[in-house]
C-alpha positions as protocol buffer text, in pm:
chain_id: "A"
residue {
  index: 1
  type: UNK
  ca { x: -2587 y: 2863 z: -848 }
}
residue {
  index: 2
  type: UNK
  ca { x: -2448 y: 2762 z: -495 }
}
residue {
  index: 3
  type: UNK
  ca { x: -2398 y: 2386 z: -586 }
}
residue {
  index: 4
  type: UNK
  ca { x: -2237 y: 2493 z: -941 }
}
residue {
  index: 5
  type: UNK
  ca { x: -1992 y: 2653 z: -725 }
}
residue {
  index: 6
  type: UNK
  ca { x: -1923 y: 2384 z: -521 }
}
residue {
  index: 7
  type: UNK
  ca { x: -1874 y: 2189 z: -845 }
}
residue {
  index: 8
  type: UNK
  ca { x: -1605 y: 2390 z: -987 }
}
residue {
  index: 9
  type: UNK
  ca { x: -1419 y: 2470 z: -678 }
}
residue {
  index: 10
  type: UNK
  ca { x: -1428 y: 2052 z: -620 }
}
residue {
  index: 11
  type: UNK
  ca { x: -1293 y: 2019 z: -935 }
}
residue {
  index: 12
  type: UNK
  ca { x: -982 y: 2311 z: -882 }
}
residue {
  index: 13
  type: UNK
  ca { x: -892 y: 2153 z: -549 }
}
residue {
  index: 14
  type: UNK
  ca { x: -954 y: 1784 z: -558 }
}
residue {
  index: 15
  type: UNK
  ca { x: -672 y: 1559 z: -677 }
}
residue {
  index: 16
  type: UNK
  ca { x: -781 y: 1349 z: -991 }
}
residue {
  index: 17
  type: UNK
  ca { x: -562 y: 1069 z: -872 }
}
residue {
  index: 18
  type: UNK
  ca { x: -457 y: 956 z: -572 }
}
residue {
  index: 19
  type: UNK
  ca { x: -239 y: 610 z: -456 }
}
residue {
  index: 20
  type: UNK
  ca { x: -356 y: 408 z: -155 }
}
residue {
  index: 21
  type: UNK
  ca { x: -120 y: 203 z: 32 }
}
residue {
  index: 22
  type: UNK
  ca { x: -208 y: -115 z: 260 }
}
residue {
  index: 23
  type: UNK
  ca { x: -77 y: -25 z: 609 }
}
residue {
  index: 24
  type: UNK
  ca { x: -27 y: -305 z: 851 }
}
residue {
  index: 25
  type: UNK
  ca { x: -156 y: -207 z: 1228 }
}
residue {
  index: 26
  type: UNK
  ca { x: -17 y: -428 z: 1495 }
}
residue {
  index: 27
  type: UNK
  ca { x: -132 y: -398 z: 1891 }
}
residue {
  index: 28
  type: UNK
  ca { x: 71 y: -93 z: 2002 }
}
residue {
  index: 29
  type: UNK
  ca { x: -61 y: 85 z: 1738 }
}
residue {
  index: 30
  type: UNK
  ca { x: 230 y: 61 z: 1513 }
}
residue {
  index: 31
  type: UNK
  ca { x: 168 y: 123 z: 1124 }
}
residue {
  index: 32
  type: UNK
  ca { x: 396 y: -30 z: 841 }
}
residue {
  index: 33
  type: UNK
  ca { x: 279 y: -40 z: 506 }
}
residue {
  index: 34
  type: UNK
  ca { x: 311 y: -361 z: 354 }
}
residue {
  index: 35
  type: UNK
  ca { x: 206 y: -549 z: -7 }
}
residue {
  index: 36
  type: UNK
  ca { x: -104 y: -471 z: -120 }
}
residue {
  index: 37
  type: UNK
  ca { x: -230 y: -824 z: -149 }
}
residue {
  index: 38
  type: UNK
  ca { x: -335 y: -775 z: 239 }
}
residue {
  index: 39
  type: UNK
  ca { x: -609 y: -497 z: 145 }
}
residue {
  index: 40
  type: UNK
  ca { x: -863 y: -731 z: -48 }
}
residue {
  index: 41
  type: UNK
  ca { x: -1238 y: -775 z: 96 }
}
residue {
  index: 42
  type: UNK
  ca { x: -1258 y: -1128 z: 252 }
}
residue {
  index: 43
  type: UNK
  ca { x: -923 y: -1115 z: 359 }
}
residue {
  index: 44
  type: UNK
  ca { x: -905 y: -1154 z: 728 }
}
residue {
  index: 45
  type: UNK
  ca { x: -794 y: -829 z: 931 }
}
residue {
  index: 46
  type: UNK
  ca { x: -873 y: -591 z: 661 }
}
residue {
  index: 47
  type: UNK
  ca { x: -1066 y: -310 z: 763 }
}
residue {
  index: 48
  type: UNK
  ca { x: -1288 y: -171 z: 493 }
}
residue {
  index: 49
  type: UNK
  ca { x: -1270 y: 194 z: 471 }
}
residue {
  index: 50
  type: UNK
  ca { x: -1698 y: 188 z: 436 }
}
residue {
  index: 51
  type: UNK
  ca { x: -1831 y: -8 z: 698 }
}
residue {
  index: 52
  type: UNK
  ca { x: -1511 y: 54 z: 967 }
}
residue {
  index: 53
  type: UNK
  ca { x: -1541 y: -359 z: 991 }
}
residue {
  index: 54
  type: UNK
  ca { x: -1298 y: -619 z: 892 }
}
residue {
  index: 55
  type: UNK
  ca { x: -1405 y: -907 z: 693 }
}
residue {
  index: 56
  type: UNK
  ca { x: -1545 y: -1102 z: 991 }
}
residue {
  index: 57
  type: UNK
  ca { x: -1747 y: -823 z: 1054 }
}
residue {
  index: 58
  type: UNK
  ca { x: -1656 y: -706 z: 1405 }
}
residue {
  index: 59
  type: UNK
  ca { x: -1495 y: -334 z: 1452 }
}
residue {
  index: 60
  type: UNK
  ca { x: -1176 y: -328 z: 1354 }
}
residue {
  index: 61
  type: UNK
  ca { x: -1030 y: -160 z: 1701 }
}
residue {
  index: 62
  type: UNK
  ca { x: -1206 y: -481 z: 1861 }
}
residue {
  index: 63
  type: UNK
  ca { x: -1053 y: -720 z: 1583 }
}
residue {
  index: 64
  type: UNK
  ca { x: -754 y: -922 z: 1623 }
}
residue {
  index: 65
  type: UNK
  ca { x: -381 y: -809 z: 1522 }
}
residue {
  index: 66
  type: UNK
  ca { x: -269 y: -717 z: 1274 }
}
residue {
  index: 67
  type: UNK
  ca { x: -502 y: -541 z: 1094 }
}
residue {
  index: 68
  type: UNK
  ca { x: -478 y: -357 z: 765 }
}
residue {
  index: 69
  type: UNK
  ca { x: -625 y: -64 z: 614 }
}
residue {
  index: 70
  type: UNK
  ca { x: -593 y: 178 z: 312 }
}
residue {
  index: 71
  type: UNK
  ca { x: -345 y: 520 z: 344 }
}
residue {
  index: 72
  type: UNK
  ca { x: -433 y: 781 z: 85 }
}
residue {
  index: 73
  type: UNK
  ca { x: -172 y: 969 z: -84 }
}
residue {
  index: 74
  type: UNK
  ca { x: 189 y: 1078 z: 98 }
}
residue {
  index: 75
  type: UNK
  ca { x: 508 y: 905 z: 118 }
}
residue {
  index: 76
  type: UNK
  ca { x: 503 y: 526 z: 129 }
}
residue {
  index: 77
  type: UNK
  ca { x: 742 y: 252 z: 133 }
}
residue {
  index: 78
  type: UNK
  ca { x: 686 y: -112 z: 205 }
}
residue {
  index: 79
  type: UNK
  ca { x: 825 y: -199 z: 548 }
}
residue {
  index: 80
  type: UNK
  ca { x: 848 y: 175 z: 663 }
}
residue {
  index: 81
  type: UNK
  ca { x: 574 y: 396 z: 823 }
}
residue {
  index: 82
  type: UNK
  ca { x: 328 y: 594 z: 566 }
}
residue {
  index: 83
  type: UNK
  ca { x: 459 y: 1007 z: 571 }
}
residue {
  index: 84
  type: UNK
  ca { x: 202 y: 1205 z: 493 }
}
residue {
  index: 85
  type: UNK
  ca { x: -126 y: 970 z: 416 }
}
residue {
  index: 86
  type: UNK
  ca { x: -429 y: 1039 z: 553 }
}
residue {
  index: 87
  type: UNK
  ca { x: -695 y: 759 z: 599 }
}
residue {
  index: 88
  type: UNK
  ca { x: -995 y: 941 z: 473 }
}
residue {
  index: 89
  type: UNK
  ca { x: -1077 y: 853 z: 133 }
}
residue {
  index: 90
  type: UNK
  ca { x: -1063 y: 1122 z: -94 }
}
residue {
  index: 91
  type: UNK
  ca { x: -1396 y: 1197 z: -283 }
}
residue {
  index: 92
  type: UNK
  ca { x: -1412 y: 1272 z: -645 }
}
residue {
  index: 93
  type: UNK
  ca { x: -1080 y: 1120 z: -702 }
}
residue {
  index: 94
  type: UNK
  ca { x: -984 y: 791 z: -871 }
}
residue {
  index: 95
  type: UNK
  ca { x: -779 y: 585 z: -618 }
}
residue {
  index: 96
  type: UNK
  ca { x: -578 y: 262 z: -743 }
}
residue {
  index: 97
  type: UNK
  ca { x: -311 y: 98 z: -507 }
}
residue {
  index: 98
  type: UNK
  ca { x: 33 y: 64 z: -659 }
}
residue {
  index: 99
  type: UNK
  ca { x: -39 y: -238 z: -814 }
}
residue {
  index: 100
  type: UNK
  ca { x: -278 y: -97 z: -963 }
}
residue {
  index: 101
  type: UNK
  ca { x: -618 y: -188 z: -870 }
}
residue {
  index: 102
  type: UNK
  ca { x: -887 y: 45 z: -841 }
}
residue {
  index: 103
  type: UNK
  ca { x: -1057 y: 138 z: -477 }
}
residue {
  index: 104
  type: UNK
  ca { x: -1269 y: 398 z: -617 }
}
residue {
  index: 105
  type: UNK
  ca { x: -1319 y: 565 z: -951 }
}
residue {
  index: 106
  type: UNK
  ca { x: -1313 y: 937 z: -989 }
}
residue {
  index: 107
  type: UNK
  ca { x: -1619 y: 1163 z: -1014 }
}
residue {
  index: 108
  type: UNK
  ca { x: -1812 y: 1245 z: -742 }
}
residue {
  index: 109
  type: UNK
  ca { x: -1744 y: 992 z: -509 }
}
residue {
  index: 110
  type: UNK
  ca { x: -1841 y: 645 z: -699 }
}
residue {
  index: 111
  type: UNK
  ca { x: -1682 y: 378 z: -594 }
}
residue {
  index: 112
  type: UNK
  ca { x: -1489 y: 24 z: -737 }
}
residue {
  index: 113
  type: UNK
  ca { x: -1407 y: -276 z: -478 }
}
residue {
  index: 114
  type: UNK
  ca { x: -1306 y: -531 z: -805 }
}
residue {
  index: 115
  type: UNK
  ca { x: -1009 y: -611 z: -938 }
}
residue {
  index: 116
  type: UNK
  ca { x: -688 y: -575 z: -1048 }
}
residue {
  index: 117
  type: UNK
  ca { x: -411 y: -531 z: -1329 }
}
């Protein structure tokens, strides 16, 4: 009964959709979201929202600059600082960058890394 309740309340209060936008981290600590093509696995610098590694496998605060890493949801505009994002991942919701390849599919936290329109 507990985890049917969970469940439903899940399901009133988690968004269905949400965008993620590739945001550029340089050494100060200064965030700029930038094209999406920067945000692929295998692509040096990105930080993978799983692991907390870039491709090359070392942390990403111990990486080299810049580094890049998915923003979920808010107010985003190439060359400007994200408003609003967060960079947890939503679960349950399906989560495609704005151009429109899919990070993770919705339901229960399952998860795409392929892709792309």
């Amino acid at each position: 009964m507990v985890g049917g309740g969970y469940l439903a309340y899940r399901a009133l209060t988690a968004p269905d959709s949400v965008t993620a936008s590739c945001v550029q981290v340089n050494e100060k600590g200064q965030e700029v979201v930038v094209e999406d093509k920067f945000c692929k696995p295998g692509q040096a610098g990105f930080a993978d929202d799983d692991t907390g590694r870039n491709s090359a496998g070392a942390i990403i605060l111990l990486g080299g600059w810049p580094q890049y890493r998915y923003y979920y949801g808010g107010s985003t505009t190439i060359g400007k600082p994200p408003t609003g994002a967060v960079t947890v991942r939503p679960k349950g919701a399906e989560i495609k960058t704005k151009s429109g390849t899919t990070v993770q599919r919705g339901g229960l936290g399952s998860k795409s890394t392929g892709g792309g329109s």
